[in-house]
C-alpha positions as CSV (number, residue, x, y, z in Angstrom):
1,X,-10.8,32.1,-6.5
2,X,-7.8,30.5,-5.7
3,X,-4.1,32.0,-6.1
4,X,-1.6,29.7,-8.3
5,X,2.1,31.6,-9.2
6,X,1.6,35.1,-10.6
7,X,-2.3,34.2,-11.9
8,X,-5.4,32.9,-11.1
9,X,-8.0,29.9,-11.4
10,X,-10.7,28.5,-10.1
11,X,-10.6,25.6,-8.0
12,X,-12.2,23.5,-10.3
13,X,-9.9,24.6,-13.3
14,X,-7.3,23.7,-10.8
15,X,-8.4,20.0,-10.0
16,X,-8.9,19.6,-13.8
17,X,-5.3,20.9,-14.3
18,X,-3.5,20.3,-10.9
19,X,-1.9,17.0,-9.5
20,X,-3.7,14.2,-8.7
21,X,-1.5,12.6,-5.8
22,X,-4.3,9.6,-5.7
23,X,-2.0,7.8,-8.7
24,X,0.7,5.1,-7.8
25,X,3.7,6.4,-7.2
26,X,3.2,10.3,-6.9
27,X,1.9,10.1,-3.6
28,X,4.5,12.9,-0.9
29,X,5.1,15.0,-4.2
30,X,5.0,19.0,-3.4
31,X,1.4,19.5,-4.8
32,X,2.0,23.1,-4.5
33,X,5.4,23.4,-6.4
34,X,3.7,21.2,-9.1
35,X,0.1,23.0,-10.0
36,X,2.4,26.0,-9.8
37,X,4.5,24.9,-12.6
38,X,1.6,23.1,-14.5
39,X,-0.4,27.0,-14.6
40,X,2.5,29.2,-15.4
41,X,3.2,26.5,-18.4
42,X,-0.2,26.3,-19.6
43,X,-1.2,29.9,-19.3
44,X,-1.9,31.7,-22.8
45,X,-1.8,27.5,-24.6
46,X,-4.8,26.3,-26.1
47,X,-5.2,23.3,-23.8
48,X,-5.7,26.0,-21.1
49,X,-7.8,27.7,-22.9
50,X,-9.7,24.0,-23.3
51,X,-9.7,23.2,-20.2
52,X,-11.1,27.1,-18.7
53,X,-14.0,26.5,-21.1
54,X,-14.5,22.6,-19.7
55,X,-14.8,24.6,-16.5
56,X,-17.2,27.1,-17.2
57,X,-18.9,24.5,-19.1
58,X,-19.6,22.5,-15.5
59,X,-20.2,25.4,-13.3
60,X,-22.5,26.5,-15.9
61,X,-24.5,23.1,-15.3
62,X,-24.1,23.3,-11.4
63,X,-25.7,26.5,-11.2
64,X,-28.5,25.1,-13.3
65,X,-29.2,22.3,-11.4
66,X,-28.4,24.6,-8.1
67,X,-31.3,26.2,-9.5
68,X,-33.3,23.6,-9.8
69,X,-32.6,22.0,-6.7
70,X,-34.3,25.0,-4.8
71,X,-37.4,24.4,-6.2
72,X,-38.0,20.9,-5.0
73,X,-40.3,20.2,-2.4
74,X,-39.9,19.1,0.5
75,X,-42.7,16.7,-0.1
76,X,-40.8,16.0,-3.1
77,X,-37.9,15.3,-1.3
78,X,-39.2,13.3,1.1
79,X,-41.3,10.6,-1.8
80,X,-37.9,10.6,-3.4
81,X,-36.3,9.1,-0.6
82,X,-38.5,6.4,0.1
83,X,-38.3,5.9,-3.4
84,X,-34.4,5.2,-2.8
85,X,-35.3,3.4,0.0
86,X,-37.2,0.6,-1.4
87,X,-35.2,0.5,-4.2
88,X,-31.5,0.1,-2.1
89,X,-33.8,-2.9,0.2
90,X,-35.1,-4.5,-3.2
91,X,-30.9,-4.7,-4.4
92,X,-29.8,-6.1,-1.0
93,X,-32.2,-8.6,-1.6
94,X,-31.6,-9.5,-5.3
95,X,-27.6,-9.4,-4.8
96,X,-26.0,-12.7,-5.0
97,X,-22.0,-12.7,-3.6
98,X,-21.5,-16.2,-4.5
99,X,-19.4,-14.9,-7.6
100,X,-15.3,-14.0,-7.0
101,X,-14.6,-11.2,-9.6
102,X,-11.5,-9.3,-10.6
103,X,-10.5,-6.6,-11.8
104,X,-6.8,-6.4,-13.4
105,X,-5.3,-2.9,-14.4
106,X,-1.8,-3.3,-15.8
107,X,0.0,-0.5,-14.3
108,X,1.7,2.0,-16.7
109,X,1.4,-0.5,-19.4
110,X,3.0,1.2,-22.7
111,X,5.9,2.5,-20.7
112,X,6.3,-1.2,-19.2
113,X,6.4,-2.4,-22.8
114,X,8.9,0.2,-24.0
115,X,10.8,-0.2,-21.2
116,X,11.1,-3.9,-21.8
117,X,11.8,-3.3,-25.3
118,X,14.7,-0.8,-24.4
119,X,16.1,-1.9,-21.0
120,X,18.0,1.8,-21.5
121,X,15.1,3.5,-20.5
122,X,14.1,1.6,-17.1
123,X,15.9,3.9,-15.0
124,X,15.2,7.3,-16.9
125,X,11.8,9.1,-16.2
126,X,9.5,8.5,-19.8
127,X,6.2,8.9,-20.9
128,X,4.7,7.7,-23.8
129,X,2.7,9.6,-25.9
130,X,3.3,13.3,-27.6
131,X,4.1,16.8,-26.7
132,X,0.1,17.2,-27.2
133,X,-0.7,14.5,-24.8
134,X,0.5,11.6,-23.0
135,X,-0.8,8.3,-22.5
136,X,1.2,7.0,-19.7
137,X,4.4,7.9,-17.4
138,X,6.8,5.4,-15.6
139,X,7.1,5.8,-12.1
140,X,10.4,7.7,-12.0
141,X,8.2,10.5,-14.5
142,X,5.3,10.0,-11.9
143,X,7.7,11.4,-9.3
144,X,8.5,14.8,-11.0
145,X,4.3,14.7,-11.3
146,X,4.1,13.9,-14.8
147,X,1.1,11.6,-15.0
148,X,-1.3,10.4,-18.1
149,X,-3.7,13.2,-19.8
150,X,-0.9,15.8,-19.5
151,X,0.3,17.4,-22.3
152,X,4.0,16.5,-23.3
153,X,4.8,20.2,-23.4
154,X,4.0,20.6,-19.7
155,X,5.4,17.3,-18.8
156,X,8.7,18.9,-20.0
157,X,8.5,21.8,-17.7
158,X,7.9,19.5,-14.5
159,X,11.2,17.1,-16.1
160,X,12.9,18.6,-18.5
161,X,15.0,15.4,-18.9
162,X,11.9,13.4,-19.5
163,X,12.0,10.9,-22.7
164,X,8.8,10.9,-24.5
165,X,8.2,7.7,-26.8
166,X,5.7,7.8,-29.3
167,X,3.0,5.6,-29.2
168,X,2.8,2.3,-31.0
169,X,-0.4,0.8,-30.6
170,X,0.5,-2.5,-32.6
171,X,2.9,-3.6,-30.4
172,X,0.9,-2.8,-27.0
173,X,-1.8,-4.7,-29.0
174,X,0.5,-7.7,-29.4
175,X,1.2,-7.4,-25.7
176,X,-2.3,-7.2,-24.8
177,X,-3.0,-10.5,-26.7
178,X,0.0,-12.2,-25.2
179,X,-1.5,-11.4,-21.9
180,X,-5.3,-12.1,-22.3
181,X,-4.3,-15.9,-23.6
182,X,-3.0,-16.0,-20.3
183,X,-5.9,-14.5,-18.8
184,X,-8.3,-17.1,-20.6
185,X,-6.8,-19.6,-18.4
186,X,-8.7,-17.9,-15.5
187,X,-12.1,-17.1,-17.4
188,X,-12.4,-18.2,-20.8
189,X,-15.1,-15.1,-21.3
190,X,-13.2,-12.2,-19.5
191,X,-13.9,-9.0,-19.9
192,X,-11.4,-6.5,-21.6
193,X,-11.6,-3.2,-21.4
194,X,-9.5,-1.6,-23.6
195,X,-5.6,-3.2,-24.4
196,X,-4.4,-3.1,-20.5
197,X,-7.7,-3.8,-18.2
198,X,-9.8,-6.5,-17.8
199,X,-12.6,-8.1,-15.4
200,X,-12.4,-11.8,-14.9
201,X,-15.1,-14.0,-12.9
202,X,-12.7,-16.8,-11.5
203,X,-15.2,-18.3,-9.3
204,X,-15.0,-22.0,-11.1
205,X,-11.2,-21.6,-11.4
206,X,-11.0,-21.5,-7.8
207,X,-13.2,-24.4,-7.4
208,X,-11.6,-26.5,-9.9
209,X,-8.5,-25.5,-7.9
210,X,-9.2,-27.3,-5.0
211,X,-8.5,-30.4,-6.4
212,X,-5.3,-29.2,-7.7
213,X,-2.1,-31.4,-6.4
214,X,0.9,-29.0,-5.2
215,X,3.0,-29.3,-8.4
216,X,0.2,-28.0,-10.3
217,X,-0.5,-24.9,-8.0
218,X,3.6,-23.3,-8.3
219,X,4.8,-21.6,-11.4
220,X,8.7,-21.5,-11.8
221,X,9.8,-17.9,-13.8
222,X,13.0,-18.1,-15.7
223,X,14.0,-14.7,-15.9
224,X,16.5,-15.1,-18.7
225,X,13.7,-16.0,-21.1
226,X,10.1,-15.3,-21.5
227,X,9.2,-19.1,-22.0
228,X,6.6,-19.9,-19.3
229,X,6.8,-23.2,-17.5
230,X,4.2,-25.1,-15.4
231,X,1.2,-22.9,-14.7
232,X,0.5,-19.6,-12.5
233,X,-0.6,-19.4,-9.1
């Protein structure tokens, strides 16, 4: 058990709950200070109450599968690895890096959007979403530890003068599209995943590129208007 303010919680419960310092932009925050306010806020709410039975939930599971991890074999144990064995040699064999794959995330996507849409809001900490969840935070929110998958009511405890916006998922969708016709240029048969993520396979873009004279390679970005000209690099 593991001691957080005047309670206590597991140390799963507490990863569930807790910071996660691993996002962009939260990284040097107190950790301490933070899961401190996060458990005093949740305590007696019904997402705690969610998120204590999520955790008995997967120690529940572990201890089944501790279970059944004592009766295996060593035998056992031992045809399973060579098993693994073969199986990771047959893959090394089969892989084929020929291909250059990425992966775009669009960081903090609907707050980017609202905060293009309201230039106010740039320099304020928001998060988009509700006081029952939130979807995303900007990175001045992300340095009071409000992150995504929080509730807005414990957002508000870690920033009180946080601005929550409320979702509007046709115009991130409009966004989205705006970008993926972008994106086609790259790989006509991308991959998206979901409005803000997508995996591209640009391995014939970067071929075709070689023949590419200079001009062709620069793009020029007119930052008093959205108009593109010439292409990206």
């Amino acid at each position: 058990m593991k001691k957080v303010g005047n309670g206590s919680c597991s140390d799963g419960l507490l990863l569930r709950m807790g910071l996660n310092d691993n996002k962009a932009g939260m990284q040097g925050l107190d950790k301490e200070k933070i899961n401190k306010i996060i458990m005093e806020a949740t305590k007696g709410s019904r997402f705690y109450e969610n998120e204590l039975k999520k955790d008995q939930q997967v120690n529940q599971r572990i201890e089944k599968m501790m279970q059944l991890k004592e009766k295996i074999t060593a035998q056992q144990l031992l045809k399973a690895q060579l098993q693994v064995d073969k199986l990771v040699i047959e893959l090394e064999q089969s892989r084929n890096l020929s291909s250059t794959i990425v992966h775009i995330d669009m960081d903090a996507f609907y707050a980017a959007v609202e905060m293009r849409d309201n230039p106010e809001l740039k320099e304020k900490p928001i998060a988009v979403g509700s006081m029952s969840m939130l979807s995303t935070s900007n990175y001045h929110a992300r340095r009071f530890g409000v992150r995504a998958a929080m509730p807005g009511f414990i957002a508000k405890k870690l920033c009180p003068h946080l601005t929550i916006v409320p979702l509007n998922f046709e115009k991130y969708g409009k966004v989205s599209k705006e970008v993926r016709e972008i994106l086609t240029e790259y790989d006509p048969n991308f991959m998206p995943m979901g409005l803000d993520e997508a995996y591209l396979n640009i391995t014939e873009h970067l071929e075709e590129r070689l023949n590419w004279p200079e001009d062709k390679r620069r793009f020029v970005f007119n930052t008093e208007s959205t108009t593109r000209k010439g292409n990206y690099d």
